[in-house]
C-alpha positions in Angstrom: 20.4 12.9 -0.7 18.4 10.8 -3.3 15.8 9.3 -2.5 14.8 6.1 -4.6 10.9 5.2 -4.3 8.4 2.7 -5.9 5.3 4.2 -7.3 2.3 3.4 -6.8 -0.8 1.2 -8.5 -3.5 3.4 -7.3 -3.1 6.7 -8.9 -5.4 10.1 -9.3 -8.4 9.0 -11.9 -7.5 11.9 -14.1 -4.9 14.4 -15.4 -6.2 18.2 -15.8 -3.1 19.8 -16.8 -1.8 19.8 -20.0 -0.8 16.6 -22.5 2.2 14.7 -22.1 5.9 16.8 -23.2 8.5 14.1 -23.1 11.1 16.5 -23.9 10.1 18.4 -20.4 10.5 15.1 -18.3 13.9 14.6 -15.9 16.4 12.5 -16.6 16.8 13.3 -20.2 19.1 10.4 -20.9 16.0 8.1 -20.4 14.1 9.7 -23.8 14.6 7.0 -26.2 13.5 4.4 -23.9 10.9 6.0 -22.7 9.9 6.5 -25.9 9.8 2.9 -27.0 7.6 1.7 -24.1 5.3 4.3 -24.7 4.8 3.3 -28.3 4.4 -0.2 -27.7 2.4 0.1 -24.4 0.0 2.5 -26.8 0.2 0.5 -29.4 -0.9 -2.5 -27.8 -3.7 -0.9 -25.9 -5.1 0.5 -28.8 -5.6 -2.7 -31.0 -6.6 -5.3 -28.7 -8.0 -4.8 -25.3 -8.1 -8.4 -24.1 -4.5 -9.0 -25.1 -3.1 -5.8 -23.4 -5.3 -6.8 -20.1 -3.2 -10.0 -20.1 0.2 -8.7 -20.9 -0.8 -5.9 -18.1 -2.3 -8.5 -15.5 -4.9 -6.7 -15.3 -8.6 -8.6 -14.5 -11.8 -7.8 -16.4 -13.1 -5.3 -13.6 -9.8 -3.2 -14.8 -10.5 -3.2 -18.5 -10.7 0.8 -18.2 -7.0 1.3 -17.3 -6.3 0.0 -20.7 -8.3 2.9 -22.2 -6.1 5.4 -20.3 -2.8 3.6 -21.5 -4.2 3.7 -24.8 -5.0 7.8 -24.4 -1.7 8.1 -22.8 -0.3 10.7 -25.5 -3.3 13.1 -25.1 -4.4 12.9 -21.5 -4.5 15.3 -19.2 -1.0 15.2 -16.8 -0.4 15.9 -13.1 2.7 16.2 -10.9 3.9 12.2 -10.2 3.6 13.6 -6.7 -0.3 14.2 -7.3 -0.3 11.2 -9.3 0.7 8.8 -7.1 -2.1 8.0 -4.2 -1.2 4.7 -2.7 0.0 3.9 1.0 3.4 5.5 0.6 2.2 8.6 -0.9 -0.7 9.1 1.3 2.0 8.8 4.6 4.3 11.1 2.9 1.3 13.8 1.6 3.7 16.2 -0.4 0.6 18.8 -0.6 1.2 19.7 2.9 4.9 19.8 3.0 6.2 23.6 3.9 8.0 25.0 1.3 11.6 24.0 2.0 10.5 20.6 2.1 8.6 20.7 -0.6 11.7 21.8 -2.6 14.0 19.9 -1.1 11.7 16.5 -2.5 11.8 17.9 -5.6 15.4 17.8 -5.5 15.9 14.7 -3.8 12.9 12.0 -4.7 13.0 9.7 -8.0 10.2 7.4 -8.6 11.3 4.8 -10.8 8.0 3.5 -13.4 8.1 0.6 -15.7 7.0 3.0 -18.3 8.7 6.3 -17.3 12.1 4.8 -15.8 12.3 7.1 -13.3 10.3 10.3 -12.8 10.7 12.8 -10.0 7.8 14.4 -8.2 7.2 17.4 -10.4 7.4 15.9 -13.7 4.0 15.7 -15.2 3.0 12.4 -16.0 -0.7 11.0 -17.1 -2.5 8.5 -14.9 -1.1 4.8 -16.7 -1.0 0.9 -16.3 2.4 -0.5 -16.4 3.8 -1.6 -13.5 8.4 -3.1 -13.9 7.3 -6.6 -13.8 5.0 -6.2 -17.3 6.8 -8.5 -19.9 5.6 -6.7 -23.4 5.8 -8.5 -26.4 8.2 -6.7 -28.3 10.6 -5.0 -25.4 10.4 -7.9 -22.7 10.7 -7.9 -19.2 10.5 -4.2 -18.3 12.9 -4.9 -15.3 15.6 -5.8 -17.0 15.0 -3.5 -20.4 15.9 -0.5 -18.1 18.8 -1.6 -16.9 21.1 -0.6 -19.4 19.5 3.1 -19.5 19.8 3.0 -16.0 23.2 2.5 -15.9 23.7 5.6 -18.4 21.9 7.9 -16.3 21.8 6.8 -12.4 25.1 7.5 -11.6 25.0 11.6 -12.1 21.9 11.7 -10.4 23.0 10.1 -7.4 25.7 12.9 -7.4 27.6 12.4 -4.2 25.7 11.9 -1.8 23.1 9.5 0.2 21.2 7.1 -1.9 18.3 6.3 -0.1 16.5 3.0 -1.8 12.8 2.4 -0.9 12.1 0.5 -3.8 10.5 -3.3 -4.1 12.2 -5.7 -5.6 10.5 -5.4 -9.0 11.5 -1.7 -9.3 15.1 -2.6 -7.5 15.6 -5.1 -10.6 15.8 -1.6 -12.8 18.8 -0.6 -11.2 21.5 -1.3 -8.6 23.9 0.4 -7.5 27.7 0.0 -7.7 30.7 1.1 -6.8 31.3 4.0 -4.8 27.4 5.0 -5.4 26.9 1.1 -3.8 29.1 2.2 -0.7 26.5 5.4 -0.2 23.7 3.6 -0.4 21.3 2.4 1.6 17.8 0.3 1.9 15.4 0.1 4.7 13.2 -2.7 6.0 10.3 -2.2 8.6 9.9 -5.0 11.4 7.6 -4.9 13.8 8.3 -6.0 17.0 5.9 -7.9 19.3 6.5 -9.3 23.1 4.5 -13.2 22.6 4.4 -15.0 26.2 7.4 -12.8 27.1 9.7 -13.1 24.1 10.2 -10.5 21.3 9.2 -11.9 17.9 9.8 -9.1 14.5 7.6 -9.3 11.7 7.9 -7.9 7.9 4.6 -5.9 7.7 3.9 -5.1 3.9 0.9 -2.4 4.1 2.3 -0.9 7.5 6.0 -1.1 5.7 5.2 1.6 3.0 2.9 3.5 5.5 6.6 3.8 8.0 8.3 4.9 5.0 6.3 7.4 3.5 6.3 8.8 7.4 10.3 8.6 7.6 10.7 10.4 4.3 8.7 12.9 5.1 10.0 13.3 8.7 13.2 13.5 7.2 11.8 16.6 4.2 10.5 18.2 7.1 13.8 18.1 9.3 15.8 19.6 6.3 17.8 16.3 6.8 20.7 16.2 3.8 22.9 13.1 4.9 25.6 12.3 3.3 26.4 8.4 3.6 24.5 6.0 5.3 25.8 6.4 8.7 24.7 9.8 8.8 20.9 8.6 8.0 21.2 6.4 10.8 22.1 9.2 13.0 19.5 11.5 11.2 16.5 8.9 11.8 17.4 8.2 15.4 17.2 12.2 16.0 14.0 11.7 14.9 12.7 9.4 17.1 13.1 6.0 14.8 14.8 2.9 16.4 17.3 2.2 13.8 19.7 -1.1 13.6 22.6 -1.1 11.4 25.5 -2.7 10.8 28.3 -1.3 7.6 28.1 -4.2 5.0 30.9 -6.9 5.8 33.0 -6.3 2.1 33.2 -2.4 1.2 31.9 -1.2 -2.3 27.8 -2.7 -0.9 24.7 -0.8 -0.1 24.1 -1.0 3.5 21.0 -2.5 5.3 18.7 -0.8 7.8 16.1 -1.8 10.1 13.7 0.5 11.4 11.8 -1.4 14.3 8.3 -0.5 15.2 6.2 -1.6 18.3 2.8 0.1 16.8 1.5 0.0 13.2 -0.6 2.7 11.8 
């Protein structure tokens, strides 16, 4: 199973490990474009701080992330799994994972980065400012710069098994699957359901979406879950209490669909 996350814009304020080692980073077939963002992205944050604030979208109260991008070669370095702190990552909470779960996500969760590509959790990465939909003057539109890397290095990873995609749209952009890996894969959407005057009305809810998925993830970790297609997850979440729809994609070779229906949000 490989599971395919987004990261996240909040992040831990600091590194306190050791600087960044590219060479020691997964997905070694990613180097040389990682290695171009990171000179740019630098580059840029180091000559002008108002111009890098507007490539980055970032507003005036944010000015300091620029200073970390442009540090980004020295910093200090944590897990991506410490890293990351939004929503998702504060549902899932790797930290208190038992050990078998806690190995099993290091085997099975990628987080893809507009700077990094992908990462997975215990790659040590220095808190940045970069998110997929940055358009930088010299690469362009990150989205669809790692696309062709991507393509070079996503299919091993996937290996053979269930590819579990979490991702937003932005981060989705970097890479989708085709093929057999398409037929394996699969992509969840949380609705809530609500009875109004006696009818049941679903609802897309974005902060309560992540919040389910970092919960099913780790639900999953815990359970030792290892499915194998995306009929098996279905069966896997339903064991675990979730109320699953699914239907296989009408034309074979696609990614399925999943809704995972919640009556409370947390």
């Amino acid at each position: 199973m490989l599971v395919l996350l987004p990261p996240s814009e909040g992040k831990a304020a600091s590194g306190r490990g050791a600087p960044l080692k590219p060479e020691s980073l997964s997905l070694p077939g990613l180097s040389e474009a990682r290695a171009a963002v990171l000179e740019e992205l630098v580059e840029l944050c180091q000559a002008d701080e108002e111009k890098a604030r507007e490539v980055l979208g970032l507003s005036v109260g944010l000015r300091g992330e620029v200073g970390k991008n442009a540090e980004l070669r020295t910093a200090g370095t944590r897990p991506a799994g410490e890293l990351y702190t939004g929503v998702l990552y504060d549902a899932l909470d790797l930290a208190s994972l038992d050990a078998d779960a806690r190995r099993l996500a290091a085997k099975s969760l990628l987080v893809f980065s507009g700077l990094w590509g992908a990462v997975r959790t215990g790659d040590r990465i220095p808190p940045y400012r970069c998110s997929m939909g940055v358009k930088l003057p010299g690469l362009g539109a990150l989205g669809a710069y790692w696309r062709t890397p991507m393509e070079a290095v996503m299919p091993e990873a996937a290996g053979d098994g269930l590819v579990l995609d979490l991702r937003s749209s932005a981060y989705a952009a970097a890479w989708k699957p085709k093929g057999e890996v398409a037929a394996r894969t699969a992509s969840v959407r949380v609705l809530q359901s609500q009875i109004v005057d006696g009818v049941e009305k679903r609802s897309v809810v974005s902060h309560f979406n992540k919040a389910t998925k970092g919960r099913m993830v780790r639900d999953l970790l815990t359970a030792g879950a290892r499915p194998k297609d995306p009929a098996g997850l279905v069966d896997a979440l339903r064991d675990l209490g979730y109320v699953v729809e699914a239907e296989a994609p009408a034309r074979a070779g696609r990614p399925w669909s999943l809704d995972v229906v919640v009556t409370e949000i947390h």
